[in-house]
C-alpha positions, 0 to 999 in steps of 0.5 A: 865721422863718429856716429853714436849708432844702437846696435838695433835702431828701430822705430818704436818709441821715438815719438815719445823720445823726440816730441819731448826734447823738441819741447825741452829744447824749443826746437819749433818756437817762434823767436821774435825777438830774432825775427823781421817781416822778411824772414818770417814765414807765418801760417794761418792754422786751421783750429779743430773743432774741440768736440769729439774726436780727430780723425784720419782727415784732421791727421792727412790734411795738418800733415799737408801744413807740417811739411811746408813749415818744415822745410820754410823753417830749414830755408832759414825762414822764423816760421810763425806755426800756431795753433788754436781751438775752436770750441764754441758753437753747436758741436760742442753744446751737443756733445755737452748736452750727450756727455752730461745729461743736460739742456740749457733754460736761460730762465733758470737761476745759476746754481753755484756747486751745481753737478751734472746728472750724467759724465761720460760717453756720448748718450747719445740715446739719451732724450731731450726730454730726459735732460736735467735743464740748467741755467745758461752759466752752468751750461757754458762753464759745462761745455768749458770743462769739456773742451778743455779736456777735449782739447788735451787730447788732441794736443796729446795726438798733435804731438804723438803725429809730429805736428812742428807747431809752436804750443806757446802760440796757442789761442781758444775762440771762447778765451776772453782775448779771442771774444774780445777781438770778435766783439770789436771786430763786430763792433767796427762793422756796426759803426761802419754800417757793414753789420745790421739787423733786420726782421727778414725770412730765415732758414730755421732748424727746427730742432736745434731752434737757431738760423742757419747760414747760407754756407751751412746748407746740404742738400739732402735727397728725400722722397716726395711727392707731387700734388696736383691742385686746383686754383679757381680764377676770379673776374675783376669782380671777384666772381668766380670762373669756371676754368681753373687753374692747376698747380703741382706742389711738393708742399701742400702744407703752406697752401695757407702761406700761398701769396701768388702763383708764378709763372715765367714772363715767356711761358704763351700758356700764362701770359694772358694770365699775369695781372689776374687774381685766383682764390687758394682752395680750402683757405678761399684767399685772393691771391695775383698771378704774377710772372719771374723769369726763375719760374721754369716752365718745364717744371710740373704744371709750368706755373707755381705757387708762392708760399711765405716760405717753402724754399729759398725760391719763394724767398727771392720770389716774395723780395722781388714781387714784393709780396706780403708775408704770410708766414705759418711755420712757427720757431718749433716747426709746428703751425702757428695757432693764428691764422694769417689774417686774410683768411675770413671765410667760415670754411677757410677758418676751419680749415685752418683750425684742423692745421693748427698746431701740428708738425709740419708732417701732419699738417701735410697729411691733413691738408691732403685729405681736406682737398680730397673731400673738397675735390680740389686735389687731382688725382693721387700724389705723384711720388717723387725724390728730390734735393731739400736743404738740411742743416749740415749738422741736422737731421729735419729739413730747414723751414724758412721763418721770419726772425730778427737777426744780425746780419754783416754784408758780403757783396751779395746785395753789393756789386762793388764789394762783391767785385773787391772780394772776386778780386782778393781771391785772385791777389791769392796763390791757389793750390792747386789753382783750380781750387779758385774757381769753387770760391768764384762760383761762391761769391758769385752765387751769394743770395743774401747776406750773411746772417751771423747770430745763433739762438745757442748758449756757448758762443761769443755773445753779441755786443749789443743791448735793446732799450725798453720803452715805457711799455716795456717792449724793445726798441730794437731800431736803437741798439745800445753797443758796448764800447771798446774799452769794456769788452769782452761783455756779455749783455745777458749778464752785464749791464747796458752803458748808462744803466745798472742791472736793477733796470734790467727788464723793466719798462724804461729799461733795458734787455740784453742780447741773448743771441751769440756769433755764429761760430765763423764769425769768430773763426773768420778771424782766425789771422787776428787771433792768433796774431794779436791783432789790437792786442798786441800791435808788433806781433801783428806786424811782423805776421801779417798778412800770413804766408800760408792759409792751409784748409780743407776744400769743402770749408772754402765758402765758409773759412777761407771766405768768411776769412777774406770778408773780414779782411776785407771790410776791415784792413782792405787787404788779403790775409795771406799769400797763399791758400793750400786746400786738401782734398778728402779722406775716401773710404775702399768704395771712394765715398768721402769719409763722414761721421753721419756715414759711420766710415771714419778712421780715429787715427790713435790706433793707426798711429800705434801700430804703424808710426807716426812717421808711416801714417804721416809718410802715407798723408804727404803722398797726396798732392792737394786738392786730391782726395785719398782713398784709406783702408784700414783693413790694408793701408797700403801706402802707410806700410810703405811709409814704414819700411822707408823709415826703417831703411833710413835707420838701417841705411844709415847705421851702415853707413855709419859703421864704414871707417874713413881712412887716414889722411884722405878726404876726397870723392873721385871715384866715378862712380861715386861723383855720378851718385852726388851728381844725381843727389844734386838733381833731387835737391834741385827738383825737391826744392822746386816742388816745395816752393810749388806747394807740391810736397807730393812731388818732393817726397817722390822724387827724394824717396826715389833716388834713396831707393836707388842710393839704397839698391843699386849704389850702395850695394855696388861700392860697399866692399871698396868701402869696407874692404881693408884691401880696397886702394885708400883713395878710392875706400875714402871716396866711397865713404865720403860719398856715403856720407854726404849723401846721408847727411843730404837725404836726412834733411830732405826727408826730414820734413816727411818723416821727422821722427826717424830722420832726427834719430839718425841725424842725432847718430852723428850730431851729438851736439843737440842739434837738430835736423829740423833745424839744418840748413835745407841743402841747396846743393851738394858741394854749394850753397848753404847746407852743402855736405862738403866743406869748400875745400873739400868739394868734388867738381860736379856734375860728373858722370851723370849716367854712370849710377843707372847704368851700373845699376841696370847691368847689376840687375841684369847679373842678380837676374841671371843668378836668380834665373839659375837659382843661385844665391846672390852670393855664388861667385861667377866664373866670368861674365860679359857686358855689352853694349853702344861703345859710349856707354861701355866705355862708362861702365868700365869706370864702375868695372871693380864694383861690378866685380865686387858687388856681382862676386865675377872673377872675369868681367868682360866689356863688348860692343853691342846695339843694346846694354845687356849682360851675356855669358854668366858663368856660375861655377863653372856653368854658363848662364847667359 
């Protein structure tokens, strides 16, 4: 073999060198025209947030996905690797809303040469009350600017880790074409009455002033406090009796909103109750005792009280009593100016003006006192921390509003729809399998629908107008919704069907939408995107439904399942074969890595000073579904990765650097036919693992049998492979060996490491080709991606056990010299091998490597019950 081998190869400088010619060459493109369905392996890639910065987590999880691409694409798979975008949504208007010192006000005019106030870091100090506001265009081309610049970034840092995606593939969620296959997709929900809009109660967050939705929700532990309070029964005749009622509530605030009290149908103490009236203290309003079996009698005071709307509770409480809505809570978070309408007393009135207008906190505060002075508060507030759901990007617990919003159905409210989703998921392959149980408890545990518009700026807007009637009020029962043809439209700019923009805001007119998506109503639609669904109808069919849906385990409720509804209200059909879920990054302490914690790890420094290769080596160490513990301070497993990289590059130079003699090309040496033999294992055991969707397993297996290739056969056949005196055939054996099994081990790690291994493959590949374009072995001596030519294929296996036997006496002897303090060099007088007959007479093969490679003049064979190594002599002393 001639191998163009540098005289010091090393690590540094190859992603820069690689990366490049991969782009030069179109190593990773997706050839379609070269391409059927059959042959395709297609990967729904997760798009990353274009706001901020990657980290650690983005580098283990994409690693998880570059893997499997690379071993589909070297089994002879056209593997369709996109990539895309998704920057629209909340993350990105708070970055631009931080980066430029700007808010967005819709009111406001377009400024054409408008300039920013601020550009650059986050400001995150900075206040919304000191942000320039601006008009919504201005805004939005603001956060386009940024991502795009963002975006370049991570592109930068995708290439800089390895990722085999194919750039030419690429989409972004704001682009027109992404917009347009997210308003039709809505568009086709409206018309099959899978998407609506209704006035219903909303998890509100106060700060951002959007919905939320069901799958944005985190549960936050917060301190608290119960409030013991008096309720005062009434007769049928609305009179007053004397025993009253005690409730305990953590939110004494609503107690203007309460609509009833609940209690469990079984709970003996209320039962007599259900059916009677009492009056709310302070707002002196009739209100039912009713029963539900979610009331829980172990609770506080066992009886509760409904307000419209405390939690999520009292939700399903107001739909399934059908009680009436009293809500107080305004958009800002603050109490609404009028009171509910039942309340008509003088007292109730003013208590209620004392409320009006404060923050839901004060409102609180003041609440308390006023049932102090009345008496009608219980002793003190009993402290108390207890779970409150948050907004996952917020810092104010939810309030709970009544809005108009859009809505596309999920099964919740429909049990065929709910069973056709529970029955897609198991259509899918999970990996690991138990993974499915977390999207079974899901589906199973939907509450409501799923609520898709945002009160934001930067999204894909909702394709829909509102007539104006002759007063000028929207009639929002009669959604005017924009034809295919036209989209992608934005009603806040465009003109309704049927009207021009001068009837804009004008009785008998018309008034856009100003709501956009949610940002999962687009990024649910990730396979269509980036497939050219209606775009472009061929692509679509040789790509789907994809192969793969690699993703994070904590976005299962939201993409993967948002993703299967979409499939399923649309075509029917599941978008992919499989789903790949990895686990978390963890900190030294396992708590999951997290922005709002302040422990994550940007990998641009990681990947600087440890390679690409070593950081990638350190992510494929985990299986999925696994989380991973990464301490920067000492990354263990990354350093190891990095000395594998660099043992390919030495290994191989040596390797490379024995000459083959003339005329010979055959192994049959013993020794070397058992190191194929085992080489052969590996493949079998690797191959197996990656069609397991365990890259894990195939690293480990691979990564072991290098090292012994490394330690144990090659230190025991290179002096008959150097040696000049060394017999011919068994020299070329040795070589041949050698080399094949390089050949072999570089493609089976290629996947892990790319960098390192394309370099060493180049050695002795001076045609351009690449390893990532190699056949994946299927077999030493057989198969596609064989090291031999038919005709020259060693007959295997064949003395399987010989290797590690070899191995384990050549140990034994390192330990006596090293015992001795001697150096490995010192030569050995004689020594003796002992051992079960069988496995002497094996060693024997092996007998002239041993001598060599142990520097023993004498090498002795003896039975024994056991394999050890006795009576070293070193120069002349005896060791064992």
């Amino acid at each position: 073999m001639t191998a163009n081998v540098p005289e010091k190869p090393a690590l540094e400088g190859l992603e820069g060198k690689w990366d490049e010619l991969w782009s030069e060459r179109g190593t990773y493109r997706f050839d379609r025209a070269l391409a059927s369905r059959e042959n395709i392996y297609s990967i729904d890639t997760p798009p990353p947030t274009a706001s901020g910065s990657l980290h650690i987590g983005h580098v283990f999880s994409y690693t998880h996905t570059d893997v499997v691409a690379r071993f589909q694409r070297m089994r002879g798979k056209s593997v369709f690797y996109p990539i895309g975008w998704d920057d629209n949504g909340l993350p990105t208007e708070r970055r631009v809303q931080n980066y430029y010192g700007v808010r967005c006000d819709p009111t406001l005019p377009y400024e054409a040469s408008f300039v920013p106030p601020y550009e650059g870091g986050d400001n995150k100090s900075g206040k919304a009350a000191d942000q320039k506001p601006i008009s919504r265009r201005n805004f939005i081309e603001l956060c386009e600017r940024l991502t795009v610049e963002d975006e370049k970034q991570f592109e930068a840092l995708w290439h800089r880790l390895g990722l085999s995606v194919d750039w030419t593939q690429t989409y972004r969620t704001i682009a027109d074409s992404s917009m347009r296959a997210s308003q039709l997709a809505f568009i086709r929900n409206v018309e099959r009455g899978e998407a609506y809009q209704a006035q219903a109660p909303t998890l509100w967050d106060v700060t951002f002033r959007t919905a939320v939705a069901q799958a944005e929700l985190e549960d936050k532990d917060v301190p608290g406090a119960y409030h013991r309070i008096a309720f005062h029964p009434e007769d049928p005749n609305g009179t007053l009796n004397s025993t009253d009622i005690f409730i305990e509530t953590t939110r004494p605030e609503l107690l203007a909103a309460c609509v009833a009290l609940v209690a469990h149908p079984d709970d003996e103490r209320f039962k007599p109750l259900f059916g009677t009236t009492v009056r709310t203290p302070l707002f002196d309003v009739s209100v039912p005792i009713v029963a539900h079996h979610l009331a829980q009698p172990d609770k506080g005071a066992g009886i509760a009280m409904v307000c419209t709307f405390g939690d999520l509770t009292d939700v399903i409480w107001w739909r399934d009593l059908s009680l009436p809505n009293r809500a107080i809570v305004g958009f800002d978070g603050r109490i609404i100016s009028e009171a509910p309408d039942v309340i008509t007393s003088e007292s109730g009135l003013a208590a209620y003006a004392e409320i009006a207008g404060k923050t839901i906190f004060s409102a609180k505060q003041t609440v308390v006192d006023l049932l102090r002075a009345s008496g009608e508060m219980i002793g003190d507030p009993k402290p108390i921390i207890h779970p409150v759901k948050f907004f996952e990007k917020g810092d104010k617990p939810l309030e709970i509003v009544s809005t108009r919003q859009w809505y596309i159905r999920n099964g919740a409210r429909d049990e065929v729809l709910r069973q056709r989703l529970l029955d897609m998921g198991a259509e899918v392959d999970w990996h690991p399998s138990f993974m499915k149980v977390r999207y079974d408890n899901w589906v199973n545990g939907l509450t409501g629908d799923w609520l898709i518009s945002r009160q934001r700026f930067f999204g894909v807007p909702i394709p829909v107008w509102y007539p104006l009637d002759g007063d000028g009020n929207p009639v929002f029962d009669q959604p005017i919704v924009a034809s295919e043809a036209s989209l992608p439209v934005d009603p806040s700019t465009d003109a309704a069907p049927g009207y021009d923009e001068s009837q804009r805001n004008t009785p008998g007119g018309f008034v856009g939408e100003l709501d956009v998506m949610d940002t999962w109503a687009t990024s649910s639609l990730t396979p269509q995107l980036a497939g050219g669904w209606e775009r472009d109808p061929e692509l679509w069919a040789l790509v789907a439904p994809y192969d793969l849906r690699p993703q994070g385990q904590d976005i299962i409720r939201t993409w993967l399942f948002s993703t299967l509804l979409r499939s399923a209200l649309e075509d029917g059909r599941t978008p992919w074969k499989h789903a790949a879920l990895s686990g978390f990054i963890v900190d030294p302490d396992r708590k999951k890595m997290s922005k709002s914690k302040g422990n994550v790890v940007t990998p641009a420094d990681v990947l600087e000073t440890h390679g690409s290769d070593a950081v990638r080596y350190w992510a494929a160490s985990s299986r999925l579904g696994t989380d991973a513990a990464f301490d920067p301070q000492n990354p263990t497993q990354i350093k190891i990765g990095r000395r594998l990289a660099i043992k390919v590059l030495n290994a191989a130079k040596f390797v490379y650097g024995f000459e083959l003699p003339a005329g010979q090309a055959a192994v049959t040496h013993p020794l070397d036919l058992s190191m194929l033999t085992q080489l052969d294992t590996v493949i079998v055991a690797a191959t197996e693992a990656f069609e397991s969707y365990d890259h894990a397993r195939a690293l480990e297996v691979t990564e072991t049998f290098f090292w012994t290739f490394c330690d144990d056969y090659l230190e025991l056949v290179k002096e008959r492979a150097y040696s000049a005196a060394a017999d011919p055939a068994d020299k070329a054996s040795a070589v041949l060996a050698l080399q094949a099994a390089v050949d072999v081990l570089l493609r089976l790690l290629a996947p892990f490491i790319p960098f390192a291994t394309e370099e060493v493959w180049s050695w002795s590949h001076p045609d351009g080709g690449s390893v990532h374009s190699a056949p994946w072995p299927t077999g030493v001596t057989g198969g596609e991606g064989a090291a031999f030519a038919p005709d020259a294929a060693p007959t295997l296996p064949a003395h399987g056990t010989l290797l590690g036997l070899a191995g384990q006496a050549l140990v034994a002897i390192r330990r006596a010299k090293t015992d001795a303090k001697a150096s490995q060099k010192t030569p050995v007088s004689s020594a003796t091998i002992e051992g079960p007959p069988d496995i002497i007479a094996e060693l024997e093969l092996a007998a002239a490597d041993l001598r060599d490679v142990g520097r023993i003049e004498t090498l002795v064979f003896a039975p024994a019950a056991e394999l050890a190594v006795r009576e070293i002599v070193l120069g002349g002393d005896s060791v064992g």
